[in-house]
HTML snippet that shows the backbone in 3Dmol.js (N, CA, C, O; Angstrom):
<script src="https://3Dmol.org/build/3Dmol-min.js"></script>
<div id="view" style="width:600px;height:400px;position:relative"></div>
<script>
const pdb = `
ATOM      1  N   UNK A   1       2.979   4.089  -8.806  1.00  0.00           N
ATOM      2  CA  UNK A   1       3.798   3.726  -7.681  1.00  0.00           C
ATOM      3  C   UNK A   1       2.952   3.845  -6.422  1.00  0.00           C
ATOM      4  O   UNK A   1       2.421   4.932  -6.191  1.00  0.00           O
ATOM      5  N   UNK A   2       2.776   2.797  -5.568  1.00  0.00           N
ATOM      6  CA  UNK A   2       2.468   3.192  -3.781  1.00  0.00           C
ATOM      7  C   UNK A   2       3.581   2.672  -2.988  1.00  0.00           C
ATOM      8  O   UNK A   2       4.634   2.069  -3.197  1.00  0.00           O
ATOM      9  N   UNK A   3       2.846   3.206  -1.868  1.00  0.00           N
ATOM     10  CA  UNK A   3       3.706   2.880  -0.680  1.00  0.00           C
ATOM     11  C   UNK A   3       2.672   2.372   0.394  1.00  0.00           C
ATOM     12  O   UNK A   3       1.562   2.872   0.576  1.00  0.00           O
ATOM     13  N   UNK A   4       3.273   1.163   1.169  1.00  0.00           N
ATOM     14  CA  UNK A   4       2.281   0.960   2.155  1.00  0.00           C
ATOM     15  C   UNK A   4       3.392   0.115   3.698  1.00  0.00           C
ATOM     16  O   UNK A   4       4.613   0.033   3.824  1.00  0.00           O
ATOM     17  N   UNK A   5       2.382  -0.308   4.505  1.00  0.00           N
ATOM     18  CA  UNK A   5       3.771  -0.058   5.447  1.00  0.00           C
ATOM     19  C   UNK A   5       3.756  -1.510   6.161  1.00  0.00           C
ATOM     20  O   UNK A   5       2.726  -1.524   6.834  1.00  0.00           O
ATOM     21  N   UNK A   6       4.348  -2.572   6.293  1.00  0.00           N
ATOM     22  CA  UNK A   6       4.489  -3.638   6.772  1.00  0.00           C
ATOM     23  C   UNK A   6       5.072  -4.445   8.155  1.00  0.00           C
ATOM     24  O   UNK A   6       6.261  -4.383   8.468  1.00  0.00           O
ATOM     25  N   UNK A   7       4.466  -4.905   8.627  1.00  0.00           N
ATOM     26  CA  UNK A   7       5.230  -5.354   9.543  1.00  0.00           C
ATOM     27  C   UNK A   7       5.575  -7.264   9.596  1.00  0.00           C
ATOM     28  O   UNK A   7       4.989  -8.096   8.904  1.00  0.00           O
ATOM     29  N   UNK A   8       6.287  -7.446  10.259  1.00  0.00           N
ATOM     30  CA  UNK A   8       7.083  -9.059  10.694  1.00  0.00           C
ATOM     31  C   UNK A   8       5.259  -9.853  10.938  1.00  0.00           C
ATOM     32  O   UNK A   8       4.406  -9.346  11.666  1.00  0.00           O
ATOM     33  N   UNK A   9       5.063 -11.139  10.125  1.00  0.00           N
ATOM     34  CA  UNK A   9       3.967 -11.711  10.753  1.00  0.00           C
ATOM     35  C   UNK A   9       3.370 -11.919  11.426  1.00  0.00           C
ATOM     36  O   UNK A   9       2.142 -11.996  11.431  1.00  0.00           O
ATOM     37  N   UNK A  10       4.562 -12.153  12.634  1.00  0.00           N
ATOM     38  CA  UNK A  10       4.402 -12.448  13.332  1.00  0.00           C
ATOM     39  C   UNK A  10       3.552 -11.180  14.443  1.00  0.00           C
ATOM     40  O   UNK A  10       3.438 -11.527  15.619  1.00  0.00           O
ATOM     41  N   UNK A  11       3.107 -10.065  14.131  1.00  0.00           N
ATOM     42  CA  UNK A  11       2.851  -9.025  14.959  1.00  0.00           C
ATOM     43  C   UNK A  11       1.170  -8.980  15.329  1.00  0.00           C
ATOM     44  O   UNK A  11       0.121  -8.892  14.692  1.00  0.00           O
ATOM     45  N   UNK A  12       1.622  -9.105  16.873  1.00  0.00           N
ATOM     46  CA  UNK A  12       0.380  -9.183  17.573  1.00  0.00           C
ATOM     47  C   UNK A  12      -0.869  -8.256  16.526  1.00  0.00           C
ATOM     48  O   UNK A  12      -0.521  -7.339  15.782  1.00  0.00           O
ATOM     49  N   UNK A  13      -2.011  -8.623  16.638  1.00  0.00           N
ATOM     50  CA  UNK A  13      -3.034  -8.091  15.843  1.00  0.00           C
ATOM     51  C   UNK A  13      -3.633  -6.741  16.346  1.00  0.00           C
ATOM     52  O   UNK A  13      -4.119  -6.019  15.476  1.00  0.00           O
ATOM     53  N   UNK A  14      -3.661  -6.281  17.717  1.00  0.00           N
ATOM     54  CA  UNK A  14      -3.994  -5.185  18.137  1.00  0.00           C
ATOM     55  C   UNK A  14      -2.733  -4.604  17.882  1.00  0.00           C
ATOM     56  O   UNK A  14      -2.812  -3.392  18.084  1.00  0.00           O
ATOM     57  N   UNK A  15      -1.547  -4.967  17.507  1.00  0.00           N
ATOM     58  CA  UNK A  15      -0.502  -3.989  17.245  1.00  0.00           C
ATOM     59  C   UNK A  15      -1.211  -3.086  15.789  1.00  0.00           C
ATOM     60  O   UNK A  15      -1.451  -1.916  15.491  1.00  0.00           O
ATOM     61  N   UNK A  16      -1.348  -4.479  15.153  1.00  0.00           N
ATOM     62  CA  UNK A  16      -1.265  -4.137  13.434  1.00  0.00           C
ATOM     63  C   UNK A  16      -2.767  -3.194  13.296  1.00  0.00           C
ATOM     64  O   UNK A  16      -2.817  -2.373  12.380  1.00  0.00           O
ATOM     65  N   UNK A  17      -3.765  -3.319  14.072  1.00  0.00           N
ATOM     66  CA  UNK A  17      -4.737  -2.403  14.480  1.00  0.00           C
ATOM     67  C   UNK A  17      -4.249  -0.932  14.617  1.00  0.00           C
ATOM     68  O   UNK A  17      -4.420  -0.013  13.817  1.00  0.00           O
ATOM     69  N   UNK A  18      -3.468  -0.917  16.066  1.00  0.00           N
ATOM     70  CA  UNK A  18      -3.338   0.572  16.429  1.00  0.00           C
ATOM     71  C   UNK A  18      -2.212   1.187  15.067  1.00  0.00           C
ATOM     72  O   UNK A  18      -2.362   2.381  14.805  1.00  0.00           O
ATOM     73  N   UNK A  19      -1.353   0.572  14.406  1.00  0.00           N
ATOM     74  CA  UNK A  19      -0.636   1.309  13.666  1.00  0.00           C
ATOM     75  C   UNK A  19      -1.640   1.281  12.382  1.00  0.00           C
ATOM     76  O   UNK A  19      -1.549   2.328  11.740  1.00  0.00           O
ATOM     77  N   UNK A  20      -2.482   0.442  11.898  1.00  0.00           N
ATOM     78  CA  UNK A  20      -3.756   1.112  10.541  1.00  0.00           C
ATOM     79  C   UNK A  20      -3.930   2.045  10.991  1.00  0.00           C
ATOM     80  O   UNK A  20      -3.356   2.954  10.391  1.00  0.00           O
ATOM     81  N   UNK A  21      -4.795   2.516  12.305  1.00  0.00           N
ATOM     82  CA  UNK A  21      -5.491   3.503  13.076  1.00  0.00           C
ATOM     83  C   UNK A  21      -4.421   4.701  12.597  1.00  0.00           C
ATOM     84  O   UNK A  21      -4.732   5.605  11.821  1.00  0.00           O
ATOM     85  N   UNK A  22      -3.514   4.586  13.017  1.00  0.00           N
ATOM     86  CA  UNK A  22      -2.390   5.637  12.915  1.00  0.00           C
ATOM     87  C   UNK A  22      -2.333   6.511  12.325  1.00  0.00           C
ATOM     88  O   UNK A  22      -2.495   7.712  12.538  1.00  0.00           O
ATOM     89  N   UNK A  23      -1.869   5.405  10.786  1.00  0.00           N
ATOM     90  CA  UNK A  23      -1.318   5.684  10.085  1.00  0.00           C
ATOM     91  C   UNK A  23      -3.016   6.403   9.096  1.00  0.00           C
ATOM     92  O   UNK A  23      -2.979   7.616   8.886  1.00  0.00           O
ATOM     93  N   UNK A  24      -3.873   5.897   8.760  1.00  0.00           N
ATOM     94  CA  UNK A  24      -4.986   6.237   8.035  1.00  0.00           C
ATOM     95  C   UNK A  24      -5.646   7.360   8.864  1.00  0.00           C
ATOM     96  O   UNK A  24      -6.589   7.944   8.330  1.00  0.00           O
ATOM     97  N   UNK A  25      -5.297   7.703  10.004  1.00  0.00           N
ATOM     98  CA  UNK A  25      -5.687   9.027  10.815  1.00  0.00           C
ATOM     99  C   UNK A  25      -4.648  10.438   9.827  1.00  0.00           C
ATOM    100  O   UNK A  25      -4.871  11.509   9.264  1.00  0.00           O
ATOM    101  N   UNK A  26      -3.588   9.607  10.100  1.00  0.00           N
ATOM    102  CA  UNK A  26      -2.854  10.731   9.358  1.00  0.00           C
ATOM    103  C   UNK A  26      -2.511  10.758   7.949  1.00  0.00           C
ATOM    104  O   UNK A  26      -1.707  11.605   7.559  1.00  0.00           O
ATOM    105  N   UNK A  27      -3.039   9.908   7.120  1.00  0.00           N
ATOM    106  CA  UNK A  27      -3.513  10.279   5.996  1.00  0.00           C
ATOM    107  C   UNK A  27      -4.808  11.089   5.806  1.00  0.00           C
ATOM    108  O   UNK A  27      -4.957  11.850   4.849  1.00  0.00           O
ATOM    109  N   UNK A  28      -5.683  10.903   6.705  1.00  0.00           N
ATOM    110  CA  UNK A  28      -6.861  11.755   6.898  1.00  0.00           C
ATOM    111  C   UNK A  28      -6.638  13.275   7.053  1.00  0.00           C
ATOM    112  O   UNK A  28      -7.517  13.976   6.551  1.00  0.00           O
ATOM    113  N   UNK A  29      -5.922  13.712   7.478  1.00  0.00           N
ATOM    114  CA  UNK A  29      -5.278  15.132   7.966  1.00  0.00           C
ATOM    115  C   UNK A  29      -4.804  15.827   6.526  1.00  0.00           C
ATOM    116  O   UNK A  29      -3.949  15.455   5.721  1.00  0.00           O
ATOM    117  N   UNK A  30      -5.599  16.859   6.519  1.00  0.00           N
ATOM    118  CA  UNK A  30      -5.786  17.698   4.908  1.00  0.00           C
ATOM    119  C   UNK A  30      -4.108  18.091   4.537  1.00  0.00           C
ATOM    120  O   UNK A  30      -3.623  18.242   3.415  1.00  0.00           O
ATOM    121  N   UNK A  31      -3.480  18.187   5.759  1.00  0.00           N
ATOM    122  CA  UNK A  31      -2.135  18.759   5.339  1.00  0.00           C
ATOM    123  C   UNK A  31      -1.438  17.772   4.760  1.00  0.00           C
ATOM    124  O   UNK A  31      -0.955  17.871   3.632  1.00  0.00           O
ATOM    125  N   UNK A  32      -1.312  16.425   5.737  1.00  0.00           N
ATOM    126  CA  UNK A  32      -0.561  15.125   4.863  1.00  0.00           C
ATOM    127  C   UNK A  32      -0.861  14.897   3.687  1.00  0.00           C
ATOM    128  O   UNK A  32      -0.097  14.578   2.776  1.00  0.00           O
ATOM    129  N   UNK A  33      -2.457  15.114   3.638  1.00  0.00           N
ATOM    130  CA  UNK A  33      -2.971  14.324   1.831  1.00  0.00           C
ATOM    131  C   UNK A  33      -2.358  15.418   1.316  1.00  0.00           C
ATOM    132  O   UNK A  33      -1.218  15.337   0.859  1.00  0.00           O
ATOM    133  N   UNK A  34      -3.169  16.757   1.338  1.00  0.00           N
ATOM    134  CA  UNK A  34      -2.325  17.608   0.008  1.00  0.00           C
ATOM    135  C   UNK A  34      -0.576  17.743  -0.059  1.00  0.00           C
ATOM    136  O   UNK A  34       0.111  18.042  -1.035  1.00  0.00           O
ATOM    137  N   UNK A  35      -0.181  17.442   1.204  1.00  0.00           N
ATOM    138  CA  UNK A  35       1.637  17.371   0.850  1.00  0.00           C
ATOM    139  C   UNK A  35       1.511  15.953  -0.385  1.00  0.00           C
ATOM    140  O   UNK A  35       1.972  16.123  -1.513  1.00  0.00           O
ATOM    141  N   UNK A  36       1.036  14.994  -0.107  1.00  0.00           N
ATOM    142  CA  UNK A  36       0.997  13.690  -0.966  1.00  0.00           C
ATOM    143  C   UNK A  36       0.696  13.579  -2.198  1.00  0.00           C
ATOM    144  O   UNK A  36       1.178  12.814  -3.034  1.00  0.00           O
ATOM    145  N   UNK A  37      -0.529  14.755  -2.367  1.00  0.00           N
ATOM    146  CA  UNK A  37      -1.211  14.902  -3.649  1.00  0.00           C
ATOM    147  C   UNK A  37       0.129  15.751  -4.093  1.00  0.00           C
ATOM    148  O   UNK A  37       0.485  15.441  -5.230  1.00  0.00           O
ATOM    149  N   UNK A  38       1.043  16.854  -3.400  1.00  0.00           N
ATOM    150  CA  UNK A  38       1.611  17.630  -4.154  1.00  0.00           C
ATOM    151  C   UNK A  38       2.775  17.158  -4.971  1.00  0.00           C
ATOM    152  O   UNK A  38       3.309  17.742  -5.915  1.00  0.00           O
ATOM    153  N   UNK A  39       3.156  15.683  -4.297  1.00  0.00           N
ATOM    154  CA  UNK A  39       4.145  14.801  -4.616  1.00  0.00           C
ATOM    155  C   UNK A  39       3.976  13.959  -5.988  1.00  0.00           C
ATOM    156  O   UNK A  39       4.775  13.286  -6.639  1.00  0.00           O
ATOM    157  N   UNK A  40       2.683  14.255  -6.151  1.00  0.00           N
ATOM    158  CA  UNK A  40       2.370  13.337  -7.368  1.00  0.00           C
ATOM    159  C   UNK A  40       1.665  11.796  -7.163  1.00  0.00           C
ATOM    160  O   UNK A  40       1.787  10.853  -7.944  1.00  0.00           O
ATOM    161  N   UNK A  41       0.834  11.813  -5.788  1.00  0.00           N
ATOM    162  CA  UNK A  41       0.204  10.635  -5.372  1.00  0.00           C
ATOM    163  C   UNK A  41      -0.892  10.662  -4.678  1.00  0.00           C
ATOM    164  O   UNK A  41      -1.207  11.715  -4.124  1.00  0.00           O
ATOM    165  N   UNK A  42      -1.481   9.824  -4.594  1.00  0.00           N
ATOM    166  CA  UNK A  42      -2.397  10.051  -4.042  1.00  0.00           C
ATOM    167  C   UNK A  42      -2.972   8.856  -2.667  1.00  0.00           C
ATOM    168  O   UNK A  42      -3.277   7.682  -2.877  1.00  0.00           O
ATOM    169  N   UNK A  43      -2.997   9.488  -1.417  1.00  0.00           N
ATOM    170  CA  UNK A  43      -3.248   8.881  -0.273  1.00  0.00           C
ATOM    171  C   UNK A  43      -4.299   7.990  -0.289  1.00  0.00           C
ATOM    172  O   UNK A  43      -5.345   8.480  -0.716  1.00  0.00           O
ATOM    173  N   UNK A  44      -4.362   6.484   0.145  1.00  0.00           N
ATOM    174  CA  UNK A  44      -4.963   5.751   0.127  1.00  0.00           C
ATOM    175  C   UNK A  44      -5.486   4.842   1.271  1.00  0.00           C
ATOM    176  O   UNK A  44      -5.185   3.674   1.517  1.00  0.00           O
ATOM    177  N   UNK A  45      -6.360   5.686   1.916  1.00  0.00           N
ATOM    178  CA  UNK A  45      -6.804   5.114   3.649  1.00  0.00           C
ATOM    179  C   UNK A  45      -7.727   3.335   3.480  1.00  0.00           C
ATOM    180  O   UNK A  45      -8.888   3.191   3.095  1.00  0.00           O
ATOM    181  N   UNK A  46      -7.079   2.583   3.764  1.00  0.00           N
ATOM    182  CA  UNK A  46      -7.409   1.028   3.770  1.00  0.00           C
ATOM    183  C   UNK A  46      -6.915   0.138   4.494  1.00  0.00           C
ATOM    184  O   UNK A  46      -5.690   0.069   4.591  1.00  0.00           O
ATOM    185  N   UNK A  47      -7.708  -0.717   5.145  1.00  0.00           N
ATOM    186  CA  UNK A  47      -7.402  -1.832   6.088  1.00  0.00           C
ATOM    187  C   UNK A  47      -6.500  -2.356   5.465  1.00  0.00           C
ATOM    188  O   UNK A  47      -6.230  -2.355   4.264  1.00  0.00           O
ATOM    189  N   UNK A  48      -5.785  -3.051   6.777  1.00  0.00           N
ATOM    190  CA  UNK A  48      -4.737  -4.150   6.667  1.00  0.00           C
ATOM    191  C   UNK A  48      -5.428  -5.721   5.175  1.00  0.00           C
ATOM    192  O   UNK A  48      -4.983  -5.972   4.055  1.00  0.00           O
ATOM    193  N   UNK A  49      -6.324  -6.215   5.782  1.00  0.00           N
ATOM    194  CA  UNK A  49      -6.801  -6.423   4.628  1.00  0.00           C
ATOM    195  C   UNK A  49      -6.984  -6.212   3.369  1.00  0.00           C
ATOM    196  O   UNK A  49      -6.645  -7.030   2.514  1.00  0.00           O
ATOM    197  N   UNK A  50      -7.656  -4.860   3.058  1.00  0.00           N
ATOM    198  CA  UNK A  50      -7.541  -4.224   1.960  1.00  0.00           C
ATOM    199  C   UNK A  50      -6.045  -4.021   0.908  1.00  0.00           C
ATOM    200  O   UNK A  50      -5.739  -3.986  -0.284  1.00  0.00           O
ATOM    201  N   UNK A  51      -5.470  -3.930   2.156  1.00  0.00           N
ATOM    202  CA  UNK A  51      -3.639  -3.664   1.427  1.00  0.00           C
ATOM    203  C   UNK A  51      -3.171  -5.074   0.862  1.00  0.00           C
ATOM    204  O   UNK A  51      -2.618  -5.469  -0.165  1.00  0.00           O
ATOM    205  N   UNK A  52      -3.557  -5.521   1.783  1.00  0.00           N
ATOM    206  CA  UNK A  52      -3.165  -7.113   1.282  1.00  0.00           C
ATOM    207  C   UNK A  52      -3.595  -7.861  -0.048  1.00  0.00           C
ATOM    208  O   UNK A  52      -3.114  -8.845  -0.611  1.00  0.00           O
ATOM    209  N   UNK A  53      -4.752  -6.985  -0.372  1.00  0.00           N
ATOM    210  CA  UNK A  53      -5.777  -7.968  -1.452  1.00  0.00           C
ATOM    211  C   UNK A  53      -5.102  -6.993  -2.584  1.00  0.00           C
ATOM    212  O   UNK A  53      -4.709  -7.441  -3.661  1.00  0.00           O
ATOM    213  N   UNK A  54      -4.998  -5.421  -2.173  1.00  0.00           N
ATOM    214  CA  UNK A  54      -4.280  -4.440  -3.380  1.00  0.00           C
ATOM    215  C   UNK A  54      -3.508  -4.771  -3.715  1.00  0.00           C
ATOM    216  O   UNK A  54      -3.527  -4.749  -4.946  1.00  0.00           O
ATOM    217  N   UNK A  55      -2.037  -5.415  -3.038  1.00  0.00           N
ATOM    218  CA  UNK A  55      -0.812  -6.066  -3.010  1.00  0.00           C
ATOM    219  C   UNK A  55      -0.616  -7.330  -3.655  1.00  0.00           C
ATOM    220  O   UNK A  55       0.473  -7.790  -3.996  1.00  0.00           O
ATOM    221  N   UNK A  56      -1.930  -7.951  -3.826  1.00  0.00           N
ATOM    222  CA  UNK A  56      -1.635  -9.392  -4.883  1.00  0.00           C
ATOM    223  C   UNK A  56      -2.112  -9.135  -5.724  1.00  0.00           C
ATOM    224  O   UNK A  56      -1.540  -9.615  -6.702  1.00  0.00           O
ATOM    225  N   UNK A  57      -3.498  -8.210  -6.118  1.00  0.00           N
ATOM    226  CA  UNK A  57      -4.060  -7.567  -7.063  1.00  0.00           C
ATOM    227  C   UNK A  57      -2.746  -7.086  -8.634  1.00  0.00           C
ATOM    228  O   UNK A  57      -2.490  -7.285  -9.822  1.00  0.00           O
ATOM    229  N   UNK A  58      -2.321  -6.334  -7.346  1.00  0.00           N
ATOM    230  CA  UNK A  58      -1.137  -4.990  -8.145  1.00  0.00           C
ATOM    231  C   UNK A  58      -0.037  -5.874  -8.858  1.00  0.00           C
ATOM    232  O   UNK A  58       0.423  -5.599  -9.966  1.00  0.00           O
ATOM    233  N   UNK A  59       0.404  -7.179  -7.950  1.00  0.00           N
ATOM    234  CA  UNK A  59       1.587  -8.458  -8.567  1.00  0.00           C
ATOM    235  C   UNK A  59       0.483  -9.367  -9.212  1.00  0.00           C
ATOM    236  O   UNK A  59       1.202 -10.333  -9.467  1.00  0.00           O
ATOM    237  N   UNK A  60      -0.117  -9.542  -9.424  1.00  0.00           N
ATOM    238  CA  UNK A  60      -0.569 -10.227 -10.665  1.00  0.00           C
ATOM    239  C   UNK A  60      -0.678  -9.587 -11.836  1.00  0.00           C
ATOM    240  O   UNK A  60      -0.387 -10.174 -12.878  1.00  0.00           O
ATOM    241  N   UNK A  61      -1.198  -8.038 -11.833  1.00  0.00           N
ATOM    242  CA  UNK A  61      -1.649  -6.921 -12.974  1.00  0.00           C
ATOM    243  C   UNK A  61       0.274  -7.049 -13.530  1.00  0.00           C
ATOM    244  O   UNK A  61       0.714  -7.497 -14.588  1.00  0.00           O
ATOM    245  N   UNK A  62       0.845  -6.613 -12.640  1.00  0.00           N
ATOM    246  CA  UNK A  62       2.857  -6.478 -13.533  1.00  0.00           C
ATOM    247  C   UNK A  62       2.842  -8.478 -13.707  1.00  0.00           C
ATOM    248  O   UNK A  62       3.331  -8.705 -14.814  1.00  0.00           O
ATOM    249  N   UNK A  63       2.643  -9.194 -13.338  1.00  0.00           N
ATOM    250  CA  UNK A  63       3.099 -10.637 -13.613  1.00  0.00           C
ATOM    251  C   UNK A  63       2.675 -10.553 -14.823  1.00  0.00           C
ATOM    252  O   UNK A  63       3.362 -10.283 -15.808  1.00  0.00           O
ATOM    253  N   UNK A  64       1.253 -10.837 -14.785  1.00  0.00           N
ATOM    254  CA  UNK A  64       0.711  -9.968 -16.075  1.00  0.00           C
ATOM    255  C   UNK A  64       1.022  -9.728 -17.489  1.00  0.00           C
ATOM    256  O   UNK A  64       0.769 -10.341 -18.526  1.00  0.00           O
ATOM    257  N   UNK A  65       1.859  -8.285 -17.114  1.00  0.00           N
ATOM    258  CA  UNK A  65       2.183  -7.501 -17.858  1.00  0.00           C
ATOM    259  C   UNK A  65       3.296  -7.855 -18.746  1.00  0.00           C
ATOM    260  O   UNK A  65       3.294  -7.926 -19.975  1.00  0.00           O
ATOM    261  N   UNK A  66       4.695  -8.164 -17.517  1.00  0.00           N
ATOM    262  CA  UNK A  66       5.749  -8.530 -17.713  1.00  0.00           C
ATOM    263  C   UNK A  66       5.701 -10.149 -18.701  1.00  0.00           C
ATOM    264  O   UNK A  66       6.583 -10.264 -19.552  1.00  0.00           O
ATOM    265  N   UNK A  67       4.959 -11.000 -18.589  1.00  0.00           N
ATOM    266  CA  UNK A  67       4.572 -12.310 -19.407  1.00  0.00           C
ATOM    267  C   UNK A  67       4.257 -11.744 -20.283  1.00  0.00           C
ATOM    268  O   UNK A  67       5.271 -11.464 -20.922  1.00  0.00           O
ATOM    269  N   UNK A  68       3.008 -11.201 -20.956  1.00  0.00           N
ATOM    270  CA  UNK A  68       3.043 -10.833 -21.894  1.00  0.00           C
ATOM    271  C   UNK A  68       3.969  -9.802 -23.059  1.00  0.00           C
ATOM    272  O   UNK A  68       3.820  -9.770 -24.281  1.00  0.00           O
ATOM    273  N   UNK A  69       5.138  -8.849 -22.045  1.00  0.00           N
ATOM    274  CA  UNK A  69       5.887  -8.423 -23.006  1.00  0.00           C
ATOM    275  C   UNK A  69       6.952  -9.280 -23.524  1.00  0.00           C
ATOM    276  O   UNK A  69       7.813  -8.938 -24.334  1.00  0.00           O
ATOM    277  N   UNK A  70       6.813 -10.421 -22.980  1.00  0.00           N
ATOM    278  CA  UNK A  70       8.163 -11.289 -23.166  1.00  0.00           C
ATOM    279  C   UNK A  70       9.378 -10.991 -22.480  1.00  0.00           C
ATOM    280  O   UNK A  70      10.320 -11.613 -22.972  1.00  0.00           O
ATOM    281  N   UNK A  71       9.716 -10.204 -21.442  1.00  0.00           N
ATOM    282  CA  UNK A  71      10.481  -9.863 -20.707  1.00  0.00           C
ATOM    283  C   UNK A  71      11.458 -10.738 -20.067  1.00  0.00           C
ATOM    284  O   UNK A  71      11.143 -11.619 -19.268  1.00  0.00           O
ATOM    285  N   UNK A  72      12.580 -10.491 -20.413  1.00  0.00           N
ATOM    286  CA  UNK A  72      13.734 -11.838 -19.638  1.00  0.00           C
ATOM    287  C   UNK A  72      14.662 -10.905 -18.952  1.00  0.00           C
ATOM    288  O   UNK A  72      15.081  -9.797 -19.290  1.00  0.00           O
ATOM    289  N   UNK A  73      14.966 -11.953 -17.449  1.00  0.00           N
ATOM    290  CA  UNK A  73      16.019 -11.776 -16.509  1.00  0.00           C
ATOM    291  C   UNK A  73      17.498 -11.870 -17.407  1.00  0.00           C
ATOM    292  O   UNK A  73      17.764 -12.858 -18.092  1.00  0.00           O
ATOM    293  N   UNK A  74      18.170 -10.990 -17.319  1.00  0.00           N
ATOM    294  CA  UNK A  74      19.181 -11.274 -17.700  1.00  0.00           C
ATOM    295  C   UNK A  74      20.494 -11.608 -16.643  1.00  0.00           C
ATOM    296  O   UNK A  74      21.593 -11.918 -17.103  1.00  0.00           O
TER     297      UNK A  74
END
`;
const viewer = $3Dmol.createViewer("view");
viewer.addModel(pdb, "pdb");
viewer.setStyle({}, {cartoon: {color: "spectrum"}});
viewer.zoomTo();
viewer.render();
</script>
């Protein structure tokens, strides 16, 4: 399971800057990661980019998955 944090497209690019900055500052901070690690996860500091490429990566690996088990909508 992750979590990562999104905004409307439309969002100015120095926005989507200062909130990476933010947010990967405070994943950096030993107290947040080990609360995260204690949760059963593990913190993952990466560009807006990076999330993006993990995020089609991660839906192709279950598209994937789910095709091959034969899986139907019911």
């Amino acid at each position: 399971m992750w979590f990562g944090l999104g905004a409307p497209k439309a969002t100015p690019t120095g926005t989507i800057e200062a909130l990476n900055k933010a947010v990967n500052a405070s994943l950096a901070e030993p107290a947040v990661a080990d609360r995260i690690r204690g949760l059963g996860a593990e913190p993952m500091i990466m560009s807006p980019r990076e999330l993006d490429a993990f995020v089609v990566a991660d839906t192709q690996r279950w598209a994937s998955a789910v095709k091959f088990s034969g899986a139907k909508v019911d």
